[in-house]
Structures are given as C-alpha cells and as structure tokens.
C-alpha positions in Angstrom: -4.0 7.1 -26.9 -0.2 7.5 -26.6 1.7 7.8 -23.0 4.9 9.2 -23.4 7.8 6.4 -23.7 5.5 3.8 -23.4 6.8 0.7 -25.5 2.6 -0.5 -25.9 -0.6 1.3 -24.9 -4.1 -0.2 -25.3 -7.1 2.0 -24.7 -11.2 1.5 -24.0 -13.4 3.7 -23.7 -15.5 2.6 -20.7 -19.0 3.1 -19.3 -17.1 2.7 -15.5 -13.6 3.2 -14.9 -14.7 1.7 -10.7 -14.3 -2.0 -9.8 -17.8 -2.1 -9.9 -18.0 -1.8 -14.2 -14.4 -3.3 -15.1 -15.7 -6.7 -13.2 -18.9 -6.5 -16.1 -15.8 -7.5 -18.6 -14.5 -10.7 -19.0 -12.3 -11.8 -16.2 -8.6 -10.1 -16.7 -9.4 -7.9 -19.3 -9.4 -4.8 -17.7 -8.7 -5.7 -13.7 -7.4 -8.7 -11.7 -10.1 -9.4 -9.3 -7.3 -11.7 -7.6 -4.9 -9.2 -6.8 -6.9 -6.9 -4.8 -9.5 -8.7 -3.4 -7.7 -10.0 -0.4 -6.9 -6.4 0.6 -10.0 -5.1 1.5 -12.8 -6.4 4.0 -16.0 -8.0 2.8 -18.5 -5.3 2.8 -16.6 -2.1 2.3 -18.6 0.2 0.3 -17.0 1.6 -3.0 -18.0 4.4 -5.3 -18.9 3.4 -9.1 -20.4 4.8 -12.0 -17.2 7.0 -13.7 -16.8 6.5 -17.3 -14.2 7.6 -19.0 -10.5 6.0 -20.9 -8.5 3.1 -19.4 -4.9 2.6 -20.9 -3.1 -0.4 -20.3 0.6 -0.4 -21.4 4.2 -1.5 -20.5 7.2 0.4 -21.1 10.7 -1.1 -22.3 11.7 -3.8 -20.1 13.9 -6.9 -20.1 12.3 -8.7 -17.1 9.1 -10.9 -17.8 7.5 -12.0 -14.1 4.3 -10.3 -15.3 2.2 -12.7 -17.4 -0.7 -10.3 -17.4 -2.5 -10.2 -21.0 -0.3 -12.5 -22.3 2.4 -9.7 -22.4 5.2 -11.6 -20.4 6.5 -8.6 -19.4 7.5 -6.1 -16.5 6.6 -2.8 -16.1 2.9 -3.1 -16.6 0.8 0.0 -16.0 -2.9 0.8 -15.9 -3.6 4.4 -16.1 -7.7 5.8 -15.7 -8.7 8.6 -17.4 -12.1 10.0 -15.7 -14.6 11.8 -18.3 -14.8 14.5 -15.6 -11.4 15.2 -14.9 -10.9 17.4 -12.1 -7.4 18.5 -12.9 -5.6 16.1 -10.2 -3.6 12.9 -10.8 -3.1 10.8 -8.3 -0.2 8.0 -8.6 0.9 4.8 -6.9 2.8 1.8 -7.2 1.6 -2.0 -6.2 1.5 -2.9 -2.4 4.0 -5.9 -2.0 4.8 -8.0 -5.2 1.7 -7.4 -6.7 0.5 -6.0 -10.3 -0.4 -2.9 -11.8 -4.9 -3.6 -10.7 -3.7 -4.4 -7.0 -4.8 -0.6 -5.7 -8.5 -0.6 -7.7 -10.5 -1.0 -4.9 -8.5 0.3 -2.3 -7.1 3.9 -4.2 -8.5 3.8 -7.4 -12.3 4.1 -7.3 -12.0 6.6 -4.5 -9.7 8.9 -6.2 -11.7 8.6 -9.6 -15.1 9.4 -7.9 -13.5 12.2 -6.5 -12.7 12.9 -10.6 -9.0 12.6 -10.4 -7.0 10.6 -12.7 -5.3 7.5 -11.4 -1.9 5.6 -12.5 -0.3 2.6 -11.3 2.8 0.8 -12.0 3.8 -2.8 -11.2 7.2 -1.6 -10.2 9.3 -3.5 -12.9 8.9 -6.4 -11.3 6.5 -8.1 -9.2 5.8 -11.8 -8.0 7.7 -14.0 -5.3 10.4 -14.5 -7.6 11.0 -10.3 -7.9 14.3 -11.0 -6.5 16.0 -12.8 -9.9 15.6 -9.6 -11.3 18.6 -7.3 -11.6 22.5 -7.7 -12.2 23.5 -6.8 -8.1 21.6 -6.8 -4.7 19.3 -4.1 -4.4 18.7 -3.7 -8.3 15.4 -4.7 -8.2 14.1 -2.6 -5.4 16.1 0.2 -7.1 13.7 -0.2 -10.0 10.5 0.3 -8.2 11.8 4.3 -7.8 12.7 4.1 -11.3 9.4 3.2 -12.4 7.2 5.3 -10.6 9.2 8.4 -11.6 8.7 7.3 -15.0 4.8 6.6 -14.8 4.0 10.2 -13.4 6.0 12.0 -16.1 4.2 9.5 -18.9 0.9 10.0 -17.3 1.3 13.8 -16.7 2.3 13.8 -20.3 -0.8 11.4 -21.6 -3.4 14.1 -19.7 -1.5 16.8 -21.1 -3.1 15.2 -25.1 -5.9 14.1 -23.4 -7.4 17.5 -22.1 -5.1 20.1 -23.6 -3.6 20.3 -19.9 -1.1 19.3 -17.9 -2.5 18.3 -14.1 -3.1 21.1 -11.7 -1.9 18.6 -8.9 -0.2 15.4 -8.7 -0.4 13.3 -5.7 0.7 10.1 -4.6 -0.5 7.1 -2.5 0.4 3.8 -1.9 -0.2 1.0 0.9 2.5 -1.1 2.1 5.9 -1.1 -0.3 3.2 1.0 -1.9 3.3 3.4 1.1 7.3 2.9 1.0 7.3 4.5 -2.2 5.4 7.6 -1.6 8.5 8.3 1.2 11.2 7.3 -1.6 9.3 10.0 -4.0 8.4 12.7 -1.4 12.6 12.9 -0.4 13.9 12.0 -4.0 11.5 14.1 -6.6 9.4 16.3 -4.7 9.6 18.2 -7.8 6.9 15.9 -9.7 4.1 16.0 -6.6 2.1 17.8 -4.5 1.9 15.9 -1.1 1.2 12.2 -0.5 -0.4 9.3 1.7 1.6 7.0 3.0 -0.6 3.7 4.3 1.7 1.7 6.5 4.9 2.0 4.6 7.8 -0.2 5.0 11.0 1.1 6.4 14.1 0.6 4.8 17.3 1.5 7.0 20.7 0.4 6.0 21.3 -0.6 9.9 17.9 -1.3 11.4 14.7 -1.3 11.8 14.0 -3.4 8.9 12.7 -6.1 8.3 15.8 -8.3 8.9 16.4 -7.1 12.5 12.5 -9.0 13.5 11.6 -11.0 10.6 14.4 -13.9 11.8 12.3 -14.0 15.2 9.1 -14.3 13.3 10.8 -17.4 11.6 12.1 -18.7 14.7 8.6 -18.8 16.3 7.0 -20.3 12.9 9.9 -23.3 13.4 9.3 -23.3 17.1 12.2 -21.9 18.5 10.8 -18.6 20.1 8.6 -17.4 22.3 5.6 -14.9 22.5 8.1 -13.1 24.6 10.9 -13.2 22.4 7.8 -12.1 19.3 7.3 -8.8 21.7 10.7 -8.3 22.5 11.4 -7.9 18.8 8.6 -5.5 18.4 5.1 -7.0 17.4 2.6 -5.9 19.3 0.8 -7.5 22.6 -2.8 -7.8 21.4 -2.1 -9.0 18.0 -1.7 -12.5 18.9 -4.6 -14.0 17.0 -3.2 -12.9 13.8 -0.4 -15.0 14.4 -1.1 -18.1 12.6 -2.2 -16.1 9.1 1.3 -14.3 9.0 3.0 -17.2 10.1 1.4 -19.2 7.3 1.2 -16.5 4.3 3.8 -13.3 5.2 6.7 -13.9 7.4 9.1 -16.8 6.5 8.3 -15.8 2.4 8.8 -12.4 2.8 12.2 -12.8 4.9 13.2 -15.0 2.6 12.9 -13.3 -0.7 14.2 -9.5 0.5 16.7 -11.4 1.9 17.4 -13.3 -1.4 17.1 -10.0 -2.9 19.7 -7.8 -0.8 22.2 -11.0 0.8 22.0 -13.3 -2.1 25.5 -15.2 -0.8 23.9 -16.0 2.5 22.1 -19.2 1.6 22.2 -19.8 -2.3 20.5 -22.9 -2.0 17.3 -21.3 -0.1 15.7 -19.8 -1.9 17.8 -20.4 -4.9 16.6 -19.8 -8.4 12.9 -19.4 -7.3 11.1 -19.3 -4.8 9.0 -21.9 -5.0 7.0 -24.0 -7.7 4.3 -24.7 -6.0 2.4 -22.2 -3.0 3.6 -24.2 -0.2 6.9 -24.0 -1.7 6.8 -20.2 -2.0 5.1 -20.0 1.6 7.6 -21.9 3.5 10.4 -20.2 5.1 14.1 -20.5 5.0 15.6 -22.4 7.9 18.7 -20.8 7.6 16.4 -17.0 8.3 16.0 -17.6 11.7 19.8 -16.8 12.7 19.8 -14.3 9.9 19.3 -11.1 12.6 21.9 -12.2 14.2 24.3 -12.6 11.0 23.0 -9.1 10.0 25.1 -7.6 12.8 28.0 -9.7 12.0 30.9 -7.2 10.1 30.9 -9.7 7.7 27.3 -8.4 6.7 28.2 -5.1 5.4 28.0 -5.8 2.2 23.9 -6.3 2.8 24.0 -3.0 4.5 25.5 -1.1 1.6 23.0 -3.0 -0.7 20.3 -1.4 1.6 21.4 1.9 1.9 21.3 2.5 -1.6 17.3 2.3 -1.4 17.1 3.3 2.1 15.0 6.5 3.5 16.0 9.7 5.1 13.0 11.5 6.3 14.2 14.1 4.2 10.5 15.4 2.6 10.1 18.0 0.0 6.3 18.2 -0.1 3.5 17.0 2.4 3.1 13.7 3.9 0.5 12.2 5.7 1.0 8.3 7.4 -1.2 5.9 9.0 -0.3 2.6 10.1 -2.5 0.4 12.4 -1.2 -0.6 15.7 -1.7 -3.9 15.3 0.4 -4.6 12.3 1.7 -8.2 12.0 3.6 -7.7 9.0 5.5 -4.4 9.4 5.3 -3.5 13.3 4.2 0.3 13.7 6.8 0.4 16.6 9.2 -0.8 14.3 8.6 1.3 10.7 6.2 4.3 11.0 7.3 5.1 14.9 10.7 5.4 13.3 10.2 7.1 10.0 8.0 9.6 11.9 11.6 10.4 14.2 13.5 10.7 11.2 11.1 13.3 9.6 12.0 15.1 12.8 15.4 14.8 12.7 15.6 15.8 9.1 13.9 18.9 10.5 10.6 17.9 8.2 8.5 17.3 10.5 6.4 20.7 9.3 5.5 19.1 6.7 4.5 15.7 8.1 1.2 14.1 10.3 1.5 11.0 11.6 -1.9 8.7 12.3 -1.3 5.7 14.6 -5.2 3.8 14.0 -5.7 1.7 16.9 -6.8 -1.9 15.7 -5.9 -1.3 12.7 -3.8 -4.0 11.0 -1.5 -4.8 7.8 -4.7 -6.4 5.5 -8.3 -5.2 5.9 -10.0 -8.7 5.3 -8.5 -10.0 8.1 -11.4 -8.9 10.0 -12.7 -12.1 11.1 -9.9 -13.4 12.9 -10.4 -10.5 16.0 -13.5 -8.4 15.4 -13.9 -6.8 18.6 -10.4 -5.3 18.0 -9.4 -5.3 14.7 -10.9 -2.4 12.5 -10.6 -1.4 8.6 -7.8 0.7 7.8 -9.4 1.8 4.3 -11.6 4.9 6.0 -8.9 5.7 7.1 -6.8 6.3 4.3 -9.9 8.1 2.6 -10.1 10.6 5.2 -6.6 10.9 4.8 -6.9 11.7 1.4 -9.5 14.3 1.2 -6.6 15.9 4.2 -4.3 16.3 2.3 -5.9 18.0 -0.7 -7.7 20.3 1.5 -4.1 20.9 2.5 -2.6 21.2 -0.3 -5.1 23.6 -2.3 -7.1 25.1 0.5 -4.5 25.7 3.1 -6.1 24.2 6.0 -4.4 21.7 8.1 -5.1 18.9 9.1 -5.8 17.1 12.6 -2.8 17.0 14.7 -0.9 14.0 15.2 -2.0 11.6 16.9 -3.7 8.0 17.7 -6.8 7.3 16.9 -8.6 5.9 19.0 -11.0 2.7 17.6 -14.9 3.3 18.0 -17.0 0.7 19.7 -18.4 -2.1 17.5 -17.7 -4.9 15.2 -14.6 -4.6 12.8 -16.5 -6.9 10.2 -19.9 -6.0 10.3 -20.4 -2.4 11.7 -20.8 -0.1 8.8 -19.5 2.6 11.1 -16.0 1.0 11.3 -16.2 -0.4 7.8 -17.0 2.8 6.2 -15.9 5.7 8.1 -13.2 7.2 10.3 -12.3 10.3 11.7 -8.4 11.4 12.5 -9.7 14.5 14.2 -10.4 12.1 17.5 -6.5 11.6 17.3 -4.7 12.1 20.9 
C-alpha cells in the first residue's frame, strides 16, 4: 500500500502483527529480535494473535547507517496496520540509536492488542556512529523531530486509504530519546496528537541538566578518578550502586562520547573521530578527554555547544496531555537530573494542567537488568501500560488520572514475581 511521501513501501499481509507471529518469519524479515530484546525482562507477558498489514519503507534520505534489508539507508519505518482497527494511531520513535523494530515488544504489541495502529521511525539516523550525520552540530538530533513529524502525517495519510478514514486519535509514546521525543512533539506540533507517554525521557537543556553536566563524572569513575561520592554528588542515585559496573561497561563513556561528538565536535577530533569504533570494545570505551568535559562545558569558550543545544532543547511548553514515568533508580538518565526537572519546567511554562508525573520506585533505565538487584529493581513496562490505558481514558473519556506521585514498589522479586513483571498500579502514587 502507499504511505504518503514514502520513497519505498513493502507490505504483508500477516496472520500476527505481535512479536509473537513476526518471530515465525525468517530472522530480519519483518522484526529485529536484536534490537529489542535487551529492553525488556525475561518473562514479561506480551499479547499476540493480531493480524492484519505490516509496511516497511524509508523515505528520501542521503544518510545510510541503517543496513536493515539490505536498504543501506536512513529513515527506515515500520508501520502496523491491525485488521480491527480501532480508530487510534499510536506513534513513536526508536529509544537510543536504535532501528525502526526497537519498540515491538515494549509499545507495539500492547497498543496493537488494544487495536490501535502503530508507526515507528528510526529517526534518520541511528547507530553509534549517528553523529557523522549532518552538515553542523546538532543536525542530527534536529532530524529525529523531522522525522517523526513526517511518519504521523504519512501514516495518518496511509490509514486514511486503508479504512476510508483518517484516525480518530493520534497518540505518541516513546522510551528513552524515545520518551525525549514525545516532549519535543507535545511543545512543537501539538496539532498532529492527542496526548502522549513519556517513559524516562532525556532532557535536553542548552545550560544544564544534560547529560554533559554528569556524564564527565560517570567517566571519571569508569577511569578511576571519582568517587561514589563525587557519582552522588552529580546526581545518580544512592541505591543504584550495583548497576554500576553494566553502565560503566555498555552506557556511560559511549554515550558521552558520541552526543558529545555530535554537539562539540572541535573538542577532541581525534576521540572519537570518524567513528566510533570498529570493533564493540572500541565503540564501548570512553573518551579520556570526557572526564574534564563538565568542566569545559562551563568554560565561555563552550558556548558554541550551548547554542548547538538549544536549538533541540525543551521548554515545558505542552499543547496536549502528557503523562511521564521514570524509575528512581535510573543509571543512565538520573530521574533527579531529567524528569525532576522537566516536570519544573512544565510548571513554569504554566502546563502543568496538562501534565502527571510518575516517579516508579526501583524502577531503572532497561527492564532486563533485573538480575543484577532483584529485591529492588522492578520492571518499568507495567508501568508504561497502565500509563497508556491513562491517558486514553483521559483523553476520550474525560477522567483523570491518578495524581502525581511516587509509586511505591510492591513486595517481591523484580525477576520472577509475576505481580511486578506484569502489573502496576499508579493509583498507589504518594
């Protein structure tokens, strides 16, 4: 079927649209089993059994990180077209640097069992080497607005020829940059949706909090030269501690490094240079030069970083509904540091009406990371479903949801307890 300014579409007609049928295929044909698997924790029950039309496409491009299908090229999309469409069309765009299949299990087969179409976009440009892409700093973040204001019109536009009608309600959620973007869209073109859910969004800021004003510290520690002290005093949280060593060896000196690369590319040309890395402990391994980087960021001398920043930074200006959860045991993006504050600036922007703010204790950055403190630690994923069936009821029933709040983590395993794994409540918030 065609979606509107789409440079190639490809659609099936599928018995299951869920995780569940699209891993019956052969592997990569119609989901990336690699991309989202690490996001979820072993266990997690999913809904399946909704057929109905996948489309895979890209629209014009001249960047080609995204080898998937053989396409070598950027802005990738997947957009699911449920049999028993229920009107709604729920958007998002990929957590991190990840692909267009990186939300199936954690948005998509949720929102399709709840028979509401589903689009995602790789952002234009994905991978650890996202920063080449671009002709100034900040061009490649820039994009990721870019292309998920382009995948809702396309996909409102491909239901429109599909059923004869254009969506009752569009909605957007996203985890992570994900989660970023569902801020960016709900300030910038509240036009196109009817509320959101943001799951842990990063914060950009042209001045701070962001992610260089802690990151550096994160770096330090990894090379040895802070603290646990100096790790709290730059905001992550006392009780996170044993997820320490994962973030030191897979999140923070990589993702410094490249956002830094991507917004500050004069700071340190040779690191990371023209890549990132060539081989994964390449890609992994931090910058040297990163841990003084929060202290350069203050420097006058920086302000060229900061106008690259505030060209993609958020207000907390909100034109439609917003609901945000973020665990309090982040690792990654430190709740103290990013939803704390984008919650204040909804207030200041005098939004706050329109916005509920979730704090999940034990919840962290990546739901399989269970193992590593089970007795504290719990699955954000219920979370974000309860979150979602909020808002709608919101949105198209008027009622409102639980107040703001933190809720508080139930009793039991994180990894095994199907009461953690599978449900959550935000009316316990306090």
């Amino acid at each position: 079927m065609e979606v509107p300014g789409a440079e190639a579409a490809v659609t099936a007609c599928l018995p299951d649209l869920t995780t569940a049928g699209l891993l019956q295929a052969p592997p990569g044909e119609f989901t990336d089993r690699t991309d989202w698997i690490s996001l979820h924790a072993p266990g997690t029950s999913n809904p399946s059994g909704v057929p109905g039309l996948q489309v895979d496409g890209y629209f014009p491009d001249t960047s080609t990180l995204n080898t998937t299908h053989g396409w070598n090229h950027d802005s990738q999309f997947v957009l699911l077209l449920p049999d028993a469409w229920n009107g709604g069309l729920v958007v998002t765009g990929a957590p991190g640097v990840r692909k267009q299949y990186a939300c199936d299990f954690l948005i998509s087969d949720f929102v399709l069992a709840r028979g509401f179409a589903y689009a995602c976009t790789d952002k234009g440009n994905n991978g650890p080497d996202f920063f080449r892409d671009g002709d100034r700093p900040g061009d490649a973040v820039a994009e990721w607005h870019e292309r998920v204001t382009q995948l809702t019109i396309a996909a409102q536009g491909a239901l429109q020829e599909r059923f004869g009608s254009a969506p009752q309600r569009t909605y957007l959620a996203g985890i992570s940059n994900g989660g970023y973007l569902v801020r960016w869209q709900l300030e910038n073109h509240p036009e196109l949706y009817d509320g959101g859910v943001d799951w842990e969004g990063t914060l950009f800021t042209p001045d701070g909090p962001n992610l260089f004003t802690y990151l550096p510290t994160a770096v330090r520690y990894s090379l040895g030269q802070a603290t646990a002290a100096d790790m709290y005093a730059a905001g992550f949280a006392r009780g996170s501690e044993p997820l320490w060593p994962y973030h030191q060896t897979f999140y923070w000196g990589v993702t410094q490094k490249t956002y830094r690369a991507e917004f500050d590319p004069a700071y340190d040309p040779a690191c990371p240079g023209a890549t990132a890395g060539t081989t994964l402990p390449e890609i992994l391994a931090p910058c040297a030069s990163d841990a003084a980087y929060d202290a350069w960021f203050t420097d006058p001398r920086s302000r060229p970083v900061h106008e690259a920043l505030a060209r993609i930074s958020l207000t907390g200006r909100i034109g439609k509904p917003l609901l945000t959860l973020h665990g309090t045991l982040d690792t990654l993006l430190p709740i103290s540091l990013h939803s704390d504050v984008y919650t204040r600036m909804t207030a200041d922007a005098q939004r706050d009406r329109l916005h509920r703010y979730y704090r999940i204790e034990g919840g962290n950055h990546v739901d399989s990371l269970m193992h590593l403190d089970p007795e504290h630690l719990r699955p954000m994923l219920p979370c974000f479903r309860t979150a979602f069936d909020a808002l709608t009821a919101w949105v198209e029933d008027g009622q409102e949801p639980p107040p703001s709040g933190t809720v508080p983590r139930p009793a039991g395993n994180g990894a095994t307890d199907p009461a953690l794994l599978d449900t959550c409540s935000l009316r316990s918030a306090s």
